[in-house]
C-alpha positions in Angstrom: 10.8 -82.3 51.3 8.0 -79.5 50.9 8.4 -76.2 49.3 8.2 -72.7 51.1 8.8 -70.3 49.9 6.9 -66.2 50.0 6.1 -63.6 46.9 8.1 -60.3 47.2 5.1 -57.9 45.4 4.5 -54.2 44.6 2.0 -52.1 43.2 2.6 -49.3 40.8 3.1 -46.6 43.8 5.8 -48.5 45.3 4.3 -49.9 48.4 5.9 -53.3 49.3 4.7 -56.3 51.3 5.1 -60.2 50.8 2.5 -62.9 51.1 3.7 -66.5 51.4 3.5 -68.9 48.6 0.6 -71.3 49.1 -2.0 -68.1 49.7 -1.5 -66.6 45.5 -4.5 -67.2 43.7 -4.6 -66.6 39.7 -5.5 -63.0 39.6 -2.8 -60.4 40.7 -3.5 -58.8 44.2 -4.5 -55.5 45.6 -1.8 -53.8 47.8 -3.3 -53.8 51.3 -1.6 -49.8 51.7 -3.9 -48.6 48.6 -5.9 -51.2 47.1 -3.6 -50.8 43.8 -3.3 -54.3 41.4 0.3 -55.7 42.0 2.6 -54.7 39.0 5.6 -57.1 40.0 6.2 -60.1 42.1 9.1 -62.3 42.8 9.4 -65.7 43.9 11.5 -66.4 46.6 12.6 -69.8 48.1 13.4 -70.8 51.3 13.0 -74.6 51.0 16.7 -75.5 51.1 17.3 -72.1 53.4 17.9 -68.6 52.3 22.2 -68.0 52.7 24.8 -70.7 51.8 28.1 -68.7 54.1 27.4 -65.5 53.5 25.5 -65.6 50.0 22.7 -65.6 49.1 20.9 -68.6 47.6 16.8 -67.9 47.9 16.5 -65.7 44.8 15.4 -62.5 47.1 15.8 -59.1 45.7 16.9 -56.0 47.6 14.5 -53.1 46.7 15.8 -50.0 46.3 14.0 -48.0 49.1 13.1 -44.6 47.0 11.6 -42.7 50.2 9.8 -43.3 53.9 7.2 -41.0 55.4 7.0 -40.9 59.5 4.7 -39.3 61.9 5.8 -36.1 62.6 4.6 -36.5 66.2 6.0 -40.1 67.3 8.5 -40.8 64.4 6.6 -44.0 63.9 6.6 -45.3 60.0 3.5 -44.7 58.0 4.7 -45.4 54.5 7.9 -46.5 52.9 8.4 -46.6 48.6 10.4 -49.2 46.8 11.2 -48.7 42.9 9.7 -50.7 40.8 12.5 -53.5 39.3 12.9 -53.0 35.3 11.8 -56.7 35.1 7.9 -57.3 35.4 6.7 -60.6 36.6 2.7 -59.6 36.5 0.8 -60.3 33.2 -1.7 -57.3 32.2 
């Protein structure tokens, strides 16, 4: 069996977004909201599936979402902010 898996990643401003596992290269990334180096990343793991019942099991972490930003004409979302997990995965 293969692996799969994605990266959960942020940059220092909060902005979130996941890439899957076989596209990280060596160097940390640039968000793609503001072009900011990634500060941390998490591995998570889909191979065997992500819940076992109701848990669970693919090592995902819930972001705490610290604020959103909408267009004030359409209500559409331009920007959401996650804080940053005391745990850093990306070496300076």
């Amino acid at each position: 069996m293969s692996f799969e898996g994605y990266y959960q990643k942020l940059c220092p401003s909060g902005h979130y977004w996941d890439v899957d596992c076989y596209s990280v290269g060596e160097e940390p990334e640039k968000c793609p909201c503001c072009g900011q180096d990634e500060v941390w990343h998490n591995l998570v793991d889909t191979t065997n599936g992500s819940f076992e019942d109701d848990k669970r099991i693919d090592g995902y972490v819930d972001l705490k979402l610290v604020s959103e930003r909408k267009c004030e004409h359409c209500g559409s979302l331009l920007e959401q902010i996650y804080e940053i997990p005391r745990r850093t995965h990306v070496q300076k």
